[in-house]
C-alpha positions, 0 to 999 in steps of 0.5 A: 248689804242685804245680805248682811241684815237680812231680807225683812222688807215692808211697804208703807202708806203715806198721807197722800195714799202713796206706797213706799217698799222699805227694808227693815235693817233691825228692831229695838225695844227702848223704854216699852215702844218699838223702833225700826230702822229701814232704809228703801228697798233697793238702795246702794250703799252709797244712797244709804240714808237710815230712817228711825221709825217708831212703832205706836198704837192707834185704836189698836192698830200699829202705825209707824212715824217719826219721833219728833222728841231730839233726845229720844231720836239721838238715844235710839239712834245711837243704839240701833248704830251700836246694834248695826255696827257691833263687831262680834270679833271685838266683844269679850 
C-alpha cells in the first residue's frame, strides 16, 4: 500500500506527551483549511483504518485535530475517498 501513495510519514504528539508515527496517505484544501488523511505507519491492509485530521492555526503554529462538525467531516471524507480511489483509466 505504501507503494501506491507514497511514503510522507510524520510523528505526532498527543495530550499525555505520547508519540504516534503516522503516514500521510494524501492532503485536501476544502473551504481554505487543510486536511490530511493518515493512517499509522505500518499498518496492513487488513488493519487500515483512515483518520481525517484537520490542519489549524494556533499562535502561528499548525496543529492537527479532529473535525468535530458531522457535516464537514462526511463532505471531507468523501472527498479525499474521491482523491484516494480515483481511477484514471475510467476518467475522460
Amino acid at each position: 500500500m505504501s507503494d501506491r501513495y507514497g511514503s510522507d510519514f510524520m510523528t505526532i504528539v498527543d495530550e499525555d506527551g505520547e508519540e504516534f508515527e503516522l503516514e500521510v496517505l494524501t492532503t485536501l484544501e476544502y473551504n481554505g483549511c487543510n486536511y490530511l488523511a493518515v493512517i499509522p505507519a505500518g499498518a496492513e491492509d487488513a488493519d487500515l483504518e483512515i483518520s481525517i485530521l484537520k490542519s489549524v492555526d494556533e499562535d502561528g503554529e499548525p496543529i492537527l485535530c479532529a473535525i468535530e462538525d458531522d457535516t464537514e467531516l462526511e463532505t471531507v471524507y468523501q472527498l479525499i475517498m474521491d482523491t484516494l480511489y480515483d481511477d484514471p483509466e475510467t476518467d475522460e
